[in-house]
ROSE-424666 format. One record per residue (C-alpha): x, y, z; residue number from 1; residue in one letter. Coordinates in steps of 0.001 Angstrom, whole numbers. Last residue first. Example, Ala and Ser with C-alpha at 12.3 -4.5 7.8 and 13.67 -1.06 7.14 Angstrom:
residues 2
[[13670 -1060 7140] 2 "S"] [[12300 -4500 7800] 1 "A"] 
end
This chain:
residues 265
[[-95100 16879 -14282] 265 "X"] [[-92354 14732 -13686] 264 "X"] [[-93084 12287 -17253] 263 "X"] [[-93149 15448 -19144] 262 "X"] [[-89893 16275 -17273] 261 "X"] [[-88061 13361 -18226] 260 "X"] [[-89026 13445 -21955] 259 "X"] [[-87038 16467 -22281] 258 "X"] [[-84494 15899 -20283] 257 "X"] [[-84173 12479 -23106] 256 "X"] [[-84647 14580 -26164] 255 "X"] [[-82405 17036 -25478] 254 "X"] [[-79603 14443 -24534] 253 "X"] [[-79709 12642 -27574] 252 "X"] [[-79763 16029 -29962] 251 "X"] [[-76409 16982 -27749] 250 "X"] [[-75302 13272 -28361] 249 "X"] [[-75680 13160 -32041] 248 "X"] [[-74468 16546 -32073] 247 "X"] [[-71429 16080 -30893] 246 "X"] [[-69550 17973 -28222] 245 "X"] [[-70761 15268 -25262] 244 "X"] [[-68671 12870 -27188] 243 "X"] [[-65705 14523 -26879] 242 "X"] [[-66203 15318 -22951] 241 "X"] [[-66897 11247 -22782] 240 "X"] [[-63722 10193 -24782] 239 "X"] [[-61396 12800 -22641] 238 "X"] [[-63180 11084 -19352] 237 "X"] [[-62598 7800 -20392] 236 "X"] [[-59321 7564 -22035] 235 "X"] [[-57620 8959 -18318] 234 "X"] [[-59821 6243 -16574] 233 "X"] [[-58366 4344 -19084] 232 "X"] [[-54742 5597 -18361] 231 "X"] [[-54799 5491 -14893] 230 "X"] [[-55723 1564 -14874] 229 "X"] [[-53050 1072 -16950] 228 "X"] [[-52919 -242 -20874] 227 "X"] [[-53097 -2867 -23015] 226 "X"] [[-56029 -4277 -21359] 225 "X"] [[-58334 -1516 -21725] 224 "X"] [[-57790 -1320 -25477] 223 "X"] [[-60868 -3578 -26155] 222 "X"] [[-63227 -1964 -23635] 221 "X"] [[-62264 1817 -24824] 220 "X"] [[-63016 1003 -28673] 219 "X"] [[-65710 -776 -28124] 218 "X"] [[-67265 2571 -26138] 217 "X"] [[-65562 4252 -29338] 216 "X"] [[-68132 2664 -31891] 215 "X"] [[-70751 2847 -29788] 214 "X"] [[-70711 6616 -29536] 213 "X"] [[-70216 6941 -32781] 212 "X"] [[-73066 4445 -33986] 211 "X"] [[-75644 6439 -31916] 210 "X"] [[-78755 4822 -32576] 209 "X"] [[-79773 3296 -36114] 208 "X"] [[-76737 2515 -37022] 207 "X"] [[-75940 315 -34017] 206 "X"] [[-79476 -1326 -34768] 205 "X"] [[-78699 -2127 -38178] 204 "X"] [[-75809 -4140 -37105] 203 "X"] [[-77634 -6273 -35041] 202 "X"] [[-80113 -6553 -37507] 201 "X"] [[-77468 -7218 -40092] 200 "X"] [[-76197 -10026 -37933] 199 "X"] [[-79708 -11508 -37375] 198 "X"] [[-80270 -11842 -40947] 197 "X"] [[-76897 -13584 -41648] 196 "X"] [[-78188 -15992 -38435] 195 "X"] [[-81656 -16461 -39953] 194 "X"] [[-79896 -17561 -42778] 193 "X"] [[-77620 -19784 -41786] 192 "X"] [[-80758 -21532 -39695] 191 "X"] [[-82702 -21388 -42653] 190 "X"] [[-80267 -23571 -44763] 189 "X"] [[-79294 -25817 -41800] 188 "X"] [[-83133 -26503 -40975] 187 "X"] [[-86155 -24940 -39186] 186 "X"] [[-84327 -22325 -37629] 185 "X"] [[-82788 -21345 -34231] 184 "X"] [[-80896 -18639 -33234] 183 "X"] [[-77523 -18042 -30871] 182 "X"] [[-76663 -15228 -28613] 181 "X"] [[-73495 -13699 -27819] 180 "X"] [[-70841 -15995 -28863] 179 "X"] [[-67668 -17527 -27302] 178 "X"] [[-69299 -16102 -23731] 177 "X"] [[-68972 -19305 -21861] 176 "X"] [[-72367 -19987 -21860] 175 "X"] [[-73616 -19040 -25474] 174 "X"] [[-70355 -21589 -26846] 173 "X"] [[-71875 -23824 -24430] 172 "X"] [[-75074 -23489 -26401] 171 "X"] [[-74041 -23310 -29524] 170 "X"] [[-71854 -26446 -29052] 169 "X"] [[-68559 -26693 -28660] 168 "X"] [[-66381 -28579 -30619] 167 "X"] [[-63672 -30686 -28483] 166 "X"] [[-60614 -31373 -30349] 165 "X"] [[-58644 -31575 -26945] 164 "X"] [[-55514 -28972 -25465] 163 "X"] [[-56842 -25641 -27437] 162 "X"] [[-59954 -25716 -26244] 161 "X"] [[-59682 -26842 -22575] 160 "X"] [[-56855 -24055 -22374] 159 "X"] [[-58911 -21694 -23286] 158 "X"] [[-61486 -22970 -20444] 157 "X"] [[-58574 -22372 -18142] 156 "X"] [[-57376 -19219 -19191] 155 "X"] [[-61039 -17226 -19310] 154 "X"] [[-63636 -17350 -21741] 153 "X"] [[-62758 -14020 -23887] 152 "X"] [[-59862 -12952 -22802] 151 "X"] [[-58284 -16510 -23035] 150 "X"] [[-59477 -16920 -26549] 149 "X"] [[-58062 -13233 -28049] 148 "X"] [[-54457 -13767 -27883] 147 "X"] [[-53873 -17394 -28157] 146 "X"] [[-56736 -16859 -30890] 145 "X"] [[-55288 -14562 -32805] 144 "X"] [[-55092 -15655 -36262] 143 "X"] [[-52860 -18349 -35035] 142 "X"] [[-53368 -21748 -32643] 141 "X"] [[-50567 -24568 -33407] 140 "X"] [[-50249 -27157 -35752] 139 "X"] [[-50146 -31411 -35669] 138 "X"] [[-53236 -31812 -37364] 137 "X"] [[-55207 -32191 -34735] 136 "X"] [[-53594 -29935 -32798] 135 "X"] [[-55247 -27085 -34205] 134 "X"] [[-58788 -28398 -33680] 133 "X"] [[-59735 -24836 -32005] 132 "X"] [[-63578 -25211 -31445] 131 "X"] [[-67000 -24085 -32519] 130 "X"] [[-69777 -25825 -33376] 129 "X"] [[-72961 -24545 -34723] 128 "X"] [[-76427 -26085 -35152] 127 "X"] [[-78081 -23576 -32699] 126 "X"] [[-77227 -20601 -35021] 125 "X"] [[-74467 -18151 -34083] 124 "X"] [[-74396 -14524 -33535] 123 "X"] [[-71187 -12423 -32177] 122 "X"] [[-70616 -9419 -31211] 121 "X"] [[-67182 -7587 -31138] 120 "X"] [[-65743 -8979 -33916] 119 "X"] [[-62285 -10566 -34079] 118 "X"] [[-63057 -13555 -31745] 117 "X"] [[-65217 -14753 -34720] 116 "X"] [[-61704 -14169 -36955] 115 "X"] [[-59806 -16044 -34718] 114 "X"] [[-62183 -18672 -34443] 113 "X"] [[-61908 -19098 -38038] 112 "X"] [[-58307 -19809 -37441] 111 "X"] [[-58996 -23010 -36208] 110 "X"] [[-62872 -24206 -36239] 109 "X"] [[-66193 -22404 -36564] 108 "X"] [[-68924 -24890 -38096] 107 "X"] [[-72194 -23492 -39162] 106 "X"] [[-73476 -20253 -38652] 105 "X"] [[-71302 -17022 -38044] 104 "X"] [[-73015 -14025 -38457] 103 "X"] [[-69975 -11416 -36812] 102 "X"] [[-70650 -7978 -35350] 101 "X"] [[-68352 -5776 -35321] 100 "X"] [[-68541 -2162 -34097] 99 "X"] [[-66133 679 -35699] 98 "X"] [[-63508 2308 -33532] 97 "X"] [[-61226 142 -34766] 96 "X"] [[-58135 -1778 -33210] 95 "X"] [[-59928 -5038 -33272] 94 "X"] [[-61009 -4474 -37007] 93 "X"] [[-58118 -3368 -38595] 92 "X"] [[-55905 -5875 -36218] 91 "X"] [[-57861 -8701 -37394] 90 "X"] [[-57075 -7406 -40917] 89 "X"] [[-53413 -7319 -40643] 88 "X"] [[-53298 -10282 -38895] 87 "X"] [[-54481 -12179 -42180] 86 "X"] [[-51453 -10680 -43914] 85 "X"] [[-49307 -12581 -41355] 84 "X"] [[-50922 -15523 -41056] 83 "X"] [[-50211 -15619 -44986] 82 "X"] [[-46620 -15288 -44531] 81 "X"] [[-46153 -17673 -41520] 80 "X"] [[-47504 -20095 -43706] 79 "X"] [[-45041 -19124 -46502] 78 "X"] [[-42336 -19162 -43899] 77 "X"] [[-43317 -23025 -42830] 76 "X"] [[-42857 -23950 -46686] 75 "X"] [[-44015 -23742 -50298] 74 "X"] [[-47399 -24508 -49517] 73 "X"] [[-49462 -25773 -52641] 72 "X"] [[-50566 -29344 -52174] 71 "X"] [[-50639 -29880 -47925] 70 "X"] [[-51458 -26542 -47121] 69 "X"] [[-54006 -25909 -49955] 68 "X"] [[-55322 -29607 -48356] 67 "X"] [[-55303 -27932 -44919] 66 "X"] [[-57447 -24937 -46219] 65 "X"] [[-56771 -22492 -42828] 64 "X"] [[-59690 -21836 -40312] 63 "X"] [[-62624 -24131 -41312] 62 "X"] [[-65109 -20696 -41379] 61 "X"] [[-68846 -19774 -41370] 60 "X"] [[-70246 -23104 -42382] 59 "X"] [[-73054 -24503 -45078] 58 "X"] [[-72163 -22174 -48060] 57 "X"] [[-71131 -18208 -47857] 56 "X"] [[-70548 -16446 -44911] 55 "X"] [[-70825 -13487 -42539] 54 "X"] [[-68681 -10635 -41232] 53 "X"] [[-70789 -7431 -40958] 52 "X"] [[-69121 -3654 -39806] 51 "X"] [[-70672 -890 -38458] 50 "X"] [[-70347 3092 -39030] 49 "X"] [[-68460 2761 -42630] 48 "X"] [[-68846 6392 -44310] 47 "X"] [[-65554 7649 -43104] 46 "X"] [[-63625 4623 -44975] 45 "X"] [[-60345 3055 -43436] 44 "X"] [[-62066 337 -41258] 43 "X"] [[-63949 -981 -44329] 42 "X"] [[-60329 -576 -46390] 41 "X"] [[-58506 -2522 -44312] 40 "X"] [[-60867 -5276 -43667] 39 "X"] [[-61551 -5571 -47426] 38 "X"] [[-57567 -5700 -48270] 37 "X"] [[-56739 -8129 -45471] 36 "X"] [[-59538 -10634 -46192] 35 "X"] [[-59242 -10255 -49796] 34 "X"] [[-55010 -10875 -49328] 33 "X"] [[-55969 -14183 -46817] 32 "X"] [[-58653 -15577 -49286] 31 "X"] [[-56382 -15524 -51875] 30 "X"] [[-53819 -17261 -50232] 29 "X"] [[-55667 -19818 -49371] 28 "X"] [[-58751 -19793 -45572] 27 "X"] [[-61374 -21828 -45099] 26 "X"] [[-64008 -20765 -46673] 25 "X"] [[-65974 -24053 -46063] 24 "X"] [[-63750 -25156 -48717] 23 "X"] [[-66983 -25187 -51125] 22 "X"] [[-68060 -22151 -49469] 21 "X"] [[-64902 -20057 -50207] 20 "X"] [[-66749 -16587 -50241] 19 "X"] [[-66008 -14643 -46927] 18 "X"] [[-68879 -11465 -46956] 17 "X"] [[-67599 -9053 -45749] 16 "X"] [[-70671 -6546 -45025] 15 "X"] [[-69935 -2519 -44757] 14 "X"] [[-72889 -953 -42900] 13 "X"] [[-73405 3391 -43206] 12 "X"] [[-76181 3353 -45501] 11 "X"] [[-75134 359 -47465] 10 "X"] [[-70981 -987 -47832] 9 "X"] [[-70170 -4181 -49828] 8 "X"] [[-67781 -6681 -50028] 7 "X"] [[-67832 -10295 -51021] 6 "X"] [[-65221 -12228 -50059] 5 "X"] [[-63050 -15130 -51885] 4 "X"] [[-64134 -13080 -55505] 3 "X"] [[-61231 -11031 -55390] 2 "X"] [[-61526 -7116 -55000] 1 "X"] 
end
């Protein structure tokens, strides 16, 4: 796998790792293919319970490497191109039964708010901004985040994004729901690294429990849209009565009647 990330999979967590620091890791062409193929294949593998998304260097992602754009692109198709073999991996990981949980410390801008919007958990540090920028440069938003942004905060505040090149900071991004929590740490270093340690604790605590059963409750809320209100309640019940059959859950459920009635008697 190509340098641009950094994969790895321990005891059940696969971490990407995105590895462009001195571009901010904004995204080439080889970023987009490592992306794609380490996405792909951390959603593909039996053994991969939770997934990681952090980053290398001061910022989590610039979105797409405007000067790659500007020197290197052949053309609009060969932009279109790339979005499209980054798509591939937000799609692995959206469309997963596998929890996400993304480190992202630093700046978050363009497309890398695509990828943020792409996990299903998200950790900042009290230094970050995030924002859309797109039409700053005379582009429009990609890498999902005309599909994902509105979900997530709501049309109107979307639309705040996308229409100014206001940054957010962590806290707003906290309020309007952009990121889950945010840390704070003595300086930029320790900040980005209390966030990557954060993430894996995050992480670490999905394993620790019952990662199944997580994994397909994120699974229900993000297909819930897509479908009618018939349908998931339809999902529901057939995902419960599976889960009930496991022995995760049946060793769960012990414990818990169990501990109920020492605490009735």
């Amino acid at each position: 796998m190509s340098d641009a990330i950094l994969f790895s999979v321990d005891e059940g967590m696969a971490r990407l790792t995105l590895n462009r620091p001195s571009r901010l890791n904004a995204f080439n062409a080889e970023l987009a293919h490592a992306w794609r193929d380490a996405t792909v294949e951390a959603t593909s593998r039996d053994d991969v319970k939770a997934i990681l998304i952090d980053a290398s260097g001061p910022s989590f992602c610039a979105g797409g490497d405007v000067i790659d754009m500007a020197t290197s692109v052949g053309s609009g198709d060969d932009i279109t191109a790339l979005a499209e073999v980054i798509n591939v991996g937000i799609r692995a990981l959206v469309e997963s039964a596998i929890p996400v949980v993304a480190a992202a410390h630093g700046t978050t801008a363009g497309g890398g708010l695509g990828i943020l919007l792409s996990s299903d958990y998200a950790v900042i540090g009290s230094r970050s901004r995030l924002g859309s920028l797109y039409a700053n440069i005379g582009l429009t938003p990609d890498l999902s985040v005309s599909a994902q942004l509105a979900r997530a905060v709501g049309q109107r505040r979307a639309l705040q994004l996308v229409l100014q090149d206001r940054l957010l900071t962590a806290e707003e991004a906290v309020e309007w729901g952009l990121a889950a929590e945010s840390v704070r740490g003595e300086d930029a270093a320790a900040e980005a690294a209390l966030v990557r340690t954060r993430g894996e604790e995050i992480a670490r605590f999905w394993l620790a429990g019952a990662a199944e059963a997580y994994g397909q409750a994120k699974r229900l809320v993000r297909a819930q849209p897509e479908r009618s209100f018939a349908d998931q309640l339809a999902d529901e019940a057939r995902s419960i009565g599976a889960a009930l059959q496991t022995p995760e859950a049946q060793k769960r459920i012990a414990a818990f009647a169990a501990a109920s009635a020492r605490t009735s008697d």
